[in-house]
N, C-alpha and C positions, 0 to 999 in steps of 0.2 A: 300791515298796510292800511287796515282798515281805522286803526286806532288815531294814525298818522294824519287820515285824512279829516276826522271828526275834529283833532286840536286845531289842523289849519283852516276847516269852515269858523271854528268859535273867534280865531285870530282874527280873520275877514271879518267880522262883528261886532270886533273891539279887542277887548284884552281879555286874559286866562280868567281874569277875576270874574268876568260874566260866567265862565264853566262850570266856577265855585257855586255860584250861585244860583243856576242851575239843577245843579247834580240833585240836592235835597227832591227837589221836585221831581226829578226823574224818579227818584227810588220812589216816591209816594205811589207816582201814576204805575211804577212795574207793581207793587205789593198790589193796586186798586186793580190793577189791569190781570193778574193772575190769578182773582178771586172772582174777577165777572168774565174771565174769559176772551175779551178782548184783542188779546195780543196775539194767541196762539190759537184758541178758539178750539180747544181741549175740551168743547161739550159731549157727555153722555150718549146723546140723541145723536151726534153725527158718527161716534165709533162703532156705533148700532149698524148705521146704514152704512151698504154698499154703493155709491154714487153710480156704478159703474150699470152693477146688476140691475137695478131699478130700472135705469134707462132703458137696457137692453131688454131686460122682460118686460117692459110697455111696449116693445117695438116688435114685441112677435106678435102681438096684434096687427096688421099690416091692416089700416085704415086708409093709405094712398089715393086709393081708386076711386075714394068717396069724394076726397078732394079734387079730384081730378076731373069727377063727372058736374061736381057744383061749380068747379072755375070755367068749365067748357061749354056751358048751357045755354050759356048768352053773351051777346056780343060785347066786348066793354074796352073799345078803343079808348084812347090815353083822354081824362078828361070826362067819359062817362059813366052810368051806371053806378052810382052812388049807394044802390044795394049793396052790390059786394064791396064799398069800402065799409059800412057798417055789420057786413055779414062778416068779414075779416077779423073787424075789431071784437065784435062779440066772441068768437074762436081764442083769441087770444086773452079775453077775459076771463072765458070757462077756465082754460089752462094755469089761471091764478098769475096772470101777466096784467101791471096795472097799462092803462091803454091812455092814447095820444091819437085825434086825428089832425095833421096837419097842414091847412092850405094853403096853395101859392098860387096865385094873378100868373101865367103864362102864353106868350103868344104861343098861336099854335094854327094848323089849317088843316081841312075835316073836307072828303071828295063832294063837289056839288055834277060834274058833269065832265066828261071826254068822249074823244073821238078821233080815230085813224084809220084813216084812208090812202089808198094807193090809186094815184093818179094817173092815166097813160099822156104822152103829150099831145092826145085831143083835147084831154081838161076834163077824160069821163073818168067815173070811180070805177074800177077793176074790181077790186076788192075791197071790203070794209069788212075791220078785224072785231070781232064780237065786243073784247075786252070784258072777259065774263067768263070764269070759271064753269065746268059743269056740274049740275046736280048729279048726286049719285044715289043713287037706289038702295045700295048696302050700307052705305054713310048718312048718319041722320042728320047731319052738323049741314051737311052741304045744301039742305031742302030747305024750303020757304024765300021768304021777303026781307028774311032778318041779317042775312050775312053781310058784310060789310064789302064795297067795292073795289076794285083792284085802283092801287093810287099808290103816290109816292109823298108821304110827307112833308112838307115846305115844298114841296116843286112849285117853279113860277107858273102863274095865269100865263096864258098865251095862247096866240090861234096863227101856228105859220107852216107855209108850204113852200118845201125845196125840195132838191138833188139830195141823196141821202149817200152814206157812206157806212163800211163796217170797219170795224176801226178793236176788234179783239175785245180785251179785257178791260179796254179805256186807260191804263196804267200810264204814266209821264212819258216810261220806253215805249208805250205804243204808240203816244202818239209824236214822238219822236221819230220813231222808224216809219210813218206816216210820211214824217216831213220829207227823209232821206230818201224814200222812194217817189219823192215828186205827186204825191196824196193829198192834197187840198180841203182841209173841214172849213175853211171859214165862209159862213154861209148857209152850210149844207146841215142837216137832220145827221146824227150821229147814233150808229147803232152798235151797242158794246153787249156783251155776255157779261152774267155775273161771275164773280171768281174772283182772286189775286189781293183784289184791294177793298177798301169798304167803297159800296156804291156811292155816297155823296160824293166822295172824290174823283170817282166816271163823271161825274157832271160838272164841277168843278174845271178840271183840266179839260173837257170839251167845250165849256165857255172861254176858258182862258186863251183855246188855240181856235174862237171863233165860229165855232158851232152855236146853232142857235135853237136847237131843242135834242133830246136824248130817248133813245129806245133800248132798255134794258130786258135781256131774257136770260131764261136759263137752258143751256146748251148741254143737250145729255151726253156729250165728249166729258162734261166734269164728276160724270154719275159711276165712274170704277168703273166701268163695264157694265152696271146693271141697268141695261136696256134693254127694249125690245126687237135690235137690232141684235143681241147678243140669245134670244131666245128667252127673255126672263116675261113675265105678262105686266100690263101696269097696274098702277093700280084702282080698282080695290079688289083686283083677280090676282093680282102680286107685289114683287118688292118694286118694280119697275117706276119711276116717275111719269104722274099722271100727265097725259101730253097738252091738259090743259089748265094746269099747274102754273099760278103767278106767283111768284116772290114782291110782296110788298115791301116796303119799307122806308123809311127815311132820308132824305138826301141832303139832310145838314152836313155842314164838313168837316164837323166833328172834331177832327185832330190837326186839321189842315194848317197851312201859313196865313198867319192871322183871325184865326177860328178858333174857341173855346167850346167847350160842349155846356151843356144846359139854354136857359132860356136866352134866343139869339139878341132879343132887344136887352136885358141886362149883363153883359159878362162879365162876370168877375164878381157880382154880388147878387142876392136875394132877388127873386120877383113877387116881392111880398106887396100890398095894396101901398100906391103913391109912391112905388119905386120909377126912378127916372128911365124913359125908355130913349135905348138909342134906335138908328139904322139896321135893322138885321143884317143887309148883305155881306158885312165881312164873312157868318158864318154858315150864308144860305145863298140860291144861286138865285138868277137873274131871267134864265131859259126855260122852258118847260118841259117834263119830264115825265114818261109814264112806264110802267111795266108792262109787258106781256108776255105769254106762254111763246113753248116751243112752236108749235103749232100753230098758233098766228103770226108767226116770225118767217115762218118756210117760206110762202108765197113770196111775200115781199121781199126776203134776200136772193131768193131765188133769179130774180131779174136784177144782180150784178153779176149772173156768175159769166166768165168772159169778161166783162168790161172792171178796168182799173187793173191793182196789181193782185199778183197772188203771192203773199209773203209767209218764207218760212215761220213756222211757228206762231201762226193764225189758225192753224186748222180744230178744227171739231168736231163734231158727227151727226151733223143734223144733214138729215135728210134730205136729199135734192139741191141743198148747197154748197157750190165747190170753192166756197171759201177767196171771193174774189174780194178784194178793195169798193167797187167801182169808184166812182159815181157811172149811172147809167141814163143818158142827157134825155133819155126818153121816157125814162120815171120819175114822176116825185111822190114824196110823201104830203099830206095835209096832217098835222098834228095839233089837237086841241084839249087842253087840260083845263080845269073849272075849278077853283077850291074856294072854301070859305076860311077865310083868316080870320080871327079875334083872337083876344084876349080871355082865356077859359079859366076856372078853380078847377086847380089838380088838386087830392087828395094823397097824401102820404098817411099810414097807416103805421101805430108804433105801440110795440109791447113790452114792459122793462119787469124783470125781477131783480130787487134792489140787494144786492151782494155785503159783506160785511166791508169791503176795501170799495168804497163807494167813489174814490177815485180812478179806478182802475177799470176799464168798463170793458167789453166784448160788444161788436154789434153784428149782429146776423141778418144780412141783408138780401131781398129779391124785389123784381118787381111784377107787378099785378096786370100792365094794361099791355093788351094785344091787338096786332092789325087785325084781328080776322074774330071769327065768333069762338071758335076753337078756340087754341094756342094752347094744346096738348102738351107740347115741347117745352116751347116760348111763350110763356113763360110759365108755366102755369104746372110744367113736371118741379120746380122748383117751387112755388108756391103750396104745392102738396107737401113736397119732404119740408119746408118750413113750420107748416100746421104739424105734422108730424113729431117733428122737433120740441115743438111747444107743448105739444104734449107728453110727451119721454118728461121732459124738465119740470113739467110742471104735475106730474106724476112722484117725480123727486122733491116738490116744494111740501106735495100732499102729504109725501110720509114724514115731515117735519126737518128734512134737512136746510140750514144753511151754506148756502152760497157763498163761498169768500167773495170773486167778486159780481159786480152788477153786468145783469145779462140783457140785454135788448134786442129786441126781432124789429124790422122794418119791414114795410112793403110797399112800394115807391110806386107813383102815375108817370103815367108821360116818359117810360125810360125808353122806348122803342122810338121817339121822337127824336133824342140826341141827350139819353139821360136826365132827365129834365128833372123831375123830382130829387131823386139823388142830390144832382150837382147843387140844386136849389138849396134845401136843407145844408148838403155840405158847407156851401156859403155861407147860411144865415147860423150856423151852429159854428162857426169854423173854432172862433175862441175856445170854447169847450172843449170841442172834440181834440183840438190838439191837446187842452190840457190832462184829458181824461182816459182819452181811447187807446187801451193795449192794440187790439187788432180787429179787421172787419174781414169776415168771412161773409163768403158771394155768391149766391144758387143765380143762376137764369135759367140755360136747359141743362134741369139738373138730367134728364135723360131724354137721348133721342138714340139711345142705341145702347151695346152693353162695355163699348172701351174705356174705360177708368181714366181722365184728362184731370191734370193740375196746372195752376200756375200760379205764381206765387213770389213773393219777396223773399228775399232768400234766410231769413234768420227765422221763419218757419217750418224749412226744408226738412230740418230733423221731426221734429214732433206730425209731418202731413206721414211723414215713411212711418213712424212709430206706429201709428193710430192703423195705418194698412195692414202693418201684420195681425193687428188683433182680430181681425175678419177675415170671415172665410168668403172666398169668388164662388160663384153659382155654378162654375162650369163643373161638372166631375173630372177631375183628375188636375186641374190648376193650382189650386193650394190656397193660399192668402191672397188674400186683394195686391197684397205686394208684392206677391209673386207673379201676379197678373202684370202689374204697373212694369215691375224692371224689365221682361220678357217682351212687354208689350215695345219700351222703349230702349231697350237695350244696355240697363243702367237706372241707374238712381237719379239721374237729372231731372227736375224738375224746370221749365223753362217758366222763364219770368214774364211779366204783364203787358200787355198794349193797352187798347181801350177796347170799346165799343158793348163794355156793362158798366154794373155803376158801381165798380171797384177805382173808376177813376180816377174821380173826387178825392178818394179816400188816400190813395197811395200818392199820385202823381201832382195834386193840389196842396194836400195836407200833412205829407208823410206819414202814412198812416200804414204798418206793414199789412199789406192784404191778400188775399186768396180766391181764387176760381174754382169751382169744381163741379164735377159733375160725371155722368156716361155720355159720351158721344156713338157717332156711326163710324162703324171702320169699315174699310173695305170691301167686305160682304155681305155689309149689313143693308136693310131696305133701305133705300131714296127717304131722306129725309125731306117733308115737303113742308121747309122752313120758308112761314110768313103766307102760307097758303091755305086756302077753307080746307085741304087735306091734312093738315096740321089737326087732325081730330081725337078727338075719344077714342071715336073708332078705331083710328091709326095706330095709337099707340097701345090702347089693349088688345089689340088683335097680329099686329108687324113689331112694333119697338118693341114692347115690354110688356108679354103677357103674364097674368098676375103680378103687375108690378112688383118685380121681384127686384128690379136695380133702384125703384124708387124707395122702398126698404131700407134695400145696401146704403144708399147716398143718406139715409136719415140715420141710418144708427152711425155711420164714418160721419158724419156733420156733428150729432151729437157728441159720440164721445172726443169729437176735437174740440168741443166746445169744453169738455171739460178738461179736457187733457190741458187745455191754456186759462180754466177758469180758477180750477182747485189745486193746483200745487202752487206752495208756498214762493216759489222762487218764479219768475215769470219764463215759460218755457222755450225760450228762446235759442237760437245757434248761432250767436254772431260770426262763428270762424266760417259758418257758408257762406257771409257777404262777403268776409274780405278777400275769400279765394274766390271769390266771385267775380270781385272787383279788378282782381288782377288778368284774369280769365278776359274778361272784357277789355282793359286796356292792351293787352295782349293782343288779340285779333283787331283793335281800332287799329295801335301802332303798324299792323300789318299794309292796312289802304294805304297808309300817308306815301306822299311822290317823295321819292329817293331824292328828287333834288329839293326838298322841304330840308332835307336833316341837315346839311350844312350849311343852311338860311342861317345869319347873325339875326340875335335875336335884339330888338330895340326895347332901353327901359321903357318902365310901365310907372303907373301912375302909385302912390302910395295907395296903404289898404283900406277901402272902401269901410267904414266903419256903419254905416245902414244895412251894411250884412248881416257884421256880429250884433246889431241890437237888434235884428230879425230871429237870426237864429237864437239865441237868448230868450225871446219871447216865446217862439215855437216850441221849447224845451224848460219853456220855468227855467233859467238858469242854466242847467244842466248845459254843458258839452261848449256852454260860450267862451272865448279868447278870455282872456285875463287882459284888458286895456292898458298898454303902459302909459308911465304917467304923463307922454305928449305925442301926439303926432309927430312933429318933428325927427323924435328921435327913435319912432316909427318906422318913418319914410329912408332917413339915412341910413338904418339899418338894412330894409327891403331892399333901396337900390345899393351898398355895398355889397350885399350877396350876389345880386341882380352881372356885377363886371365879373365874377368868374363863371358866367352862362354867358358862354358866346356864340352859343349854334342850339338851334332844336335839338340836338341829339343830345346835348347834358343838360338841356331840360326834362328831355323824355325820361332819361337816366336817374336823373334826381326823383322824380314821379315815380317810379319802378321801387327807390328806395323808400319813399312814403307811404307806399302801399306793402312791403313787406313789412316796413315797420308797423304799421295796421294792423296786419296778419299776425304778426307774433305778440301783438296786445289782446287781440281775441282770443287767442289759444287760451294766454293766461287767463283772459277775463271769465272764458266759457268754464276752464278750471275752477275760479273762486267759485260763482254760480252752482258748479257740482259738490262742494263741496258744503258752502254754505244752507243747500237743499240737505245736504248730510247730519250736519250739525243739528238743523232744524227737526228734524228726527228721530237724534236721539234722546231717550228718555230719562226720566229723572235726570235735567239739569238743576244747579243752584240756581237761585232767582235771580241773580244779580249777574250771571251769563246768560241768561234768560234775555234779559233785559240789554244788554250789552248785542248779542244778535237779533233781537227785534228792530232795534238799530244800523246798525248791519245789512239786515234783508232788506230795507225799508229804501236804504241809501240806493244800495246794489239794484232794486227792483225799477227804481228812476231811472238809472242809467241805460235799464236796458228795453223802457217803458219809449223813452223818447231817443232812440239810437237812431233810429229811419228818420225823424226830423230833422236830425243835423244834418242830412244831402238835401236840405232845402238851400234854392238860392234867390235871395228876395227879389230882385228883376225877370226871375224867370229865362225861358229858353229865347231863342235868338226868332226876335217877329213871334215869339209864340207867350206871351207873360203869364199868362194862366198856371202852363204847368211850370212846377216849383222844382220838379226831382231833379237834379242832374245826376244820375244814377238811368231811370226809367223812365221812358214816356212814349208816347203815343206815337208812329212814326207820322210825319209829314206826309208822307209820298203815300202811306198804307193806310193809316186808321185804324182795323185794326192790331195788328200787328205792332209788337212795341221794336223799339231800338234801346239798346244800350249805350248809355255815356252820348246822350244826346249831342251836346253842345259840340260834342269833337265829332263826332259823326257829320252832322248837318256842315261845318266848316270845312272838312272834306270835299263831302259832295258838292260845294257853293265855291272850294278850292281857292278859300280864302284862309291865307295862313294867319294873319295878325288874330283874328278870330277861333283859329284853332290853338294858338300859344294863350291866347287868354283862358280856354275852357281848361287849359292844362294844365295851369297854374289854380285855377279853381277847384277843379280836381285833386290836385296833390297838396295843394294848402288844407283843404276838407281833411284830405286822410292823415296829413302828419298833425291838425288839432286835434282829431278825434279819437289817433293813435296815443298822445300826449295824455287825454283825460284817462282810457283807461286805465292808462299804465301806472298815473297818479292815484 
């Protein structure tokens, strides 16, 4: 197969005679290439070393905590503290990582002033809500002048007083079911609980339905039970959520309609110095918007309870509130928010060990800036097992191994904003990184608890399970981290990407197959107090992870995945999990579509878009692009002759079903060459001139499965959304972040616009039967 395919590239070239002429030169460069090692990289010094062991005996050292207490020391929201992006880079230096600092021009806004009051209808203040965490005594993070204020990132300047409402989770269905019960926001102050969706989009759709400022809290109805109502104490006397506990954060929209993530005034490219700035508000709001605790929330909802509706599936368990709608005509709120908006230098921070396959790159990404002075969790448990990491590898650089390929650590500013660093960089590197990046692996909270969470592209799937078994879980008597994993989830599935880190970029922009990971809180673990001055040192050596024993576990499973995809020969990839994947997912879309869609006659369509295939062609070097016949014309007559025997949805869907088995049974075979050709490369004492004949081979095969995830790129992008490229994954609309699969057909559902779903379906099943075509070639 492989012979077949090498005469038909030299064909596409010219003629055989060029092969002829050629070949000499191939034999020179295998005889030159198998005496300096080159090809196969058969050195001395590397069958010395254990890759594996090194790593892992650097990491019984367990240095975590050191990191943990240097990131948590001081405050360094997105944009300052320029110490720690040189205290970073020097870390990454020690570790024998050559280092890169890189800035971007980004707007951004930083708390100058607020204030919320509850008004009785004399027009006196009742109450005025602190907006202020407590100090605590046991916690050293939470004392002084230095901690950062409770605010909500890009939320609008404003100073207005109304009727206010509670309005749940802020979700589209909330406030839908608003409408249905005769619940009126427009006008009124809108008070939502965190949970369900990302919070930009609570604000978002409370402007959209007419609200004119936003009160976000956190309702310990979403705490598992560990409350104080349940017997548990808060904290820093238990696992309980302290009650005056703010969740900060960002209220860009992130993934919304018509919203991109990164810098709001450039989308779509670079906020590098003399970039052209737009309008933010496609991806930022208009209303103002503040956070606050449970506890300064009670009063004030307290006088709706009685007035407006009381709807199922609103409830919570805060204290004194009996979960009414109002408006209550005899309260209002005064709400005032103060920010300073400019134009700041972010820092991006970057470490590269340069590998021998200097095309083939890994990058290991987290990011550094946090709301609070803390961000034990957020980010900054991942920031630890990154230095960690750097140094296991750079402990393997020290005993004189080479790298196959080139390994790079990031540590991104401004991603608590709306990923800002990330997205930046992605943009302005976009060329490269497609041409180059096997995969990006993605720490944020590498731990806030001890449950083992993935998520992930799916031709990872195999080698994330692989890497689980080779560690042990901490608990006594659970067994392998993989043991943990399946038990935990019931199986082997790994669930795939949304947004809301800065694996974005990478997968949903660039095609880039990527990964999340980390320990979260389950069930009965402590109140995670994420985006909060509880988020501390304290917190998490004393509640989350004492003796950072999972911050450890996440550096030695980071590492050795890093190597598990850096040092075998063949690139470690499963494509048969996408395409069962793929089907898996058309599977459950076909399930929504309206029964009376399937017997819709379908109307021809336009011939095929040819700024597709010279996108994807670019996105992939070549690789996986249509073969152009020699006119449009006879393009077009072709498309629409197929086009008259689909005369209903339903044997379009049908034909779709068929391009996607056909998919499936190309990966089979393709994931078999792959094993096989890793075989070959193996074994020992071959002739040189089969030597040379599979370094060709590998080289070819390693392309195809380098830029597989780029071919579900589609140049226009999603529907109102042009940023993300996947039609496979992406960010939901309505969520944030939460992904959807098979966006295009999804969104055209829910929008119950058929022409637009016939179109995603055909982009769909044209994708999988090119794609299915190249392997199989």
């Amino acid at each position: 197969m492989f012979d077949e395919k090498y005469e038909r590239i030299d064909r596409r070239s010219g003629t055989n005679f060029h092969y002829f002429l050629l070949l000499p030169c191939l034999v020179f460069f295998g005889f030159y290439s198998l005496f300096n090692h080159s090809v196969f990289e058969f050195s001395f010094t590397e069958q010395d070393i254990d890759p594996k062991k090194v790593v892992l005996d650097a990491l019984e050292t367990n240095l975590a905590s050191n990191w943990s207490r240097k990131y948590t020391a001081e405050p360094h929201l997105a944009g300052t503290n320029y110490g720690l992006v040189k205290w970073t880079e020097e870390k990454f230096a020690e570790y024998g990582f050559d280092t890169t600092i890189d800035p971007y021009e980004i707007y951004v806004s930083y708390p100058n002033d607020h204030d919320l009051n509850l008004v009785n209808s004399s027009g006196d203040v009742i109450y005025k809500a602190p907006l202020k965490e407590d100090e605590l005594k046991k916690d050293p993070t939470t004392k002084g002048n230095d901690t950062i204020p409770t605010f909500l990132g890009y939320a609008a300047n404003g100073n207005v007083t109304a009727e206010y409402v509670y309005a749940n989770y802020g979700t589209r269905e909330d406030f839908d079911t608003l409408k249905e019960n005769n619940v009126n926001v427009t006008g009124k102050i809108v008070i939502v609980r965190y949970g369900k969706i990302f919070r930009g989009l609570k604000v978002k759709f409370a402007q959209d339905n007419g609200a004119i400022g936003v009160l976000l809290y956190s309702d310990p109805g979403d705490d598992h039970g560990i409350t104080p109502a349940n017997g548990y104490k808060q904290y820093p006397h238990g696992p309980a959520r302290q009650e005056s506990s703010v969740q900060r954060g960002s209220v860009q929209f992130l993934g919304g309609i018509g919203s991109a993530p990164g810098d709001p005034t450039t989308p779509g490219y670079p906020s590098k110095p003399g970039a052209e700035r737009q309008d933010p508000h496609a991806s930022i709001g208009k209303i103002p918007a503040l956070p606050i605790s449970y506890r300064e929330v009670k009063p004030i909802l307290a006088k709706l309870n009685g007035q407006g509706k009381k709807i199922k599936g609103f409830e919570g368990e805060l204290e004194g509130f009996k979960y009414y709608t109002g408006p209550n005509s005899n309260y209002t709120l005064n709400l005032y928010n103060d920010q300073i908006y400019n134009i700041t230098t972010m820092w991006n921070v970057y470490g590269e060990i340069k590998g021998e396959k200097t095309d083939e790159v890994i990058i290991i990404g987290n990011h550094r800036d946090a709301w609070i002075k803390g961000g034990a969790g957020d980010p900054n448990s991942g920031s630890a097992v990154l230095l960690e990491v750097a140094r296991a590898l750079g402990e393997l650089k020290k005993a004189g191994y080479k790298f196959k390929r080139t390994i790079v650590l990031h540590s991104y500013d401004g991603e608590e904003y709306g990923l800002l660093g990330s997205t930046e960089q992605g943009e302005f590197f976009a060329d490269k990184y497609q041409r180059e990046v096997i995969a990006y692996l993605n720490l944020d909270v590498a731990v806030s608890g001890k449950h083992f969470k993935l998520g992930s592209s799916p031709v990872l799937n195999k080698i994330l399970l692989e890497i689980a078994k080779e560690l042990v879980y901490p608990e006594e008597g659970v067994g392998s981290l993989y043991d943990h994993y399946v038990k935990a989830k019931g199986g082997e599935h790994i669930p795939t990407l949304g947004s809301g880190s800065d694996y974005t970029v990478y997968l949903e922009h660039l095609g880039i197959p990527s990964v999340d990971l980390g320990f979260q809180e389950g069930k009965e673990d402590p109140v995670y107090h994420y985006h909060s001055n509880y988020d501390s040192y304290y917190w998490i050596s004393e509640f989350a992870d004492k003796g950072f024993v999972y911050h450890n576990l996440a550096a030695k499973y980071l590492a050795l995945l890093t190597l598990g995809i850096s040092e075998r020969e063949l690139i470690n990839f499963g494509l048969q999990d996408y395409s069962k994947g793929l089907l898996s997912y058309l599977n459950t879309t076909i399930s929504r579509v309206p029964k009376e869609w399937l017997s819709k006659p379908i109307k021809l369509q336009e011939c095929y878009d040819w700024s597709d295939s010279v996108y994807i062609s670019k996105v992939t070097n070549g690789y996986y692009a249509p073969d152009r016949p020699h006119g449009t014309r006879s393009m077009m007559m072709k498309y629409t002759s197929n086009l008259k025997n689909k005369h209903t949805l339903e044997t379009v869907i049908d034909h779709a079903f068929e391009n996607l088995h056909s998919l499936h049974n190309s990966t089979l075979s393709f994931d078999a060459q792959t094993a096989y050709l890793q075989e070959k490369f193996e074994e020992p004492n071959q002739p040189f001139w089969q030597k040379i004949r599979l370094h060709y081979q590998i080289k070819y095969h390693n392309k195809y499965l380098q830029y597989f995830e780029r071919n579900f790129l589609h140049s226009k992008g999603l529907h109102e959304r042009p940023w993300f490229k996947h039609i496979i994954f992406a960010s939901g609309r309505y969520t944030g972040y939460a992904g959807q699969n098979l966006p295009g057909l999804n969104e055209a559902i829910e929008d119950e616009d058929f022409d637009r779903f016939v179109r995603w379906l055909k982009i769909v099943s044209k994708t999988a039967k090119r794609v299915s075509k190249r392997l199989h070639n």
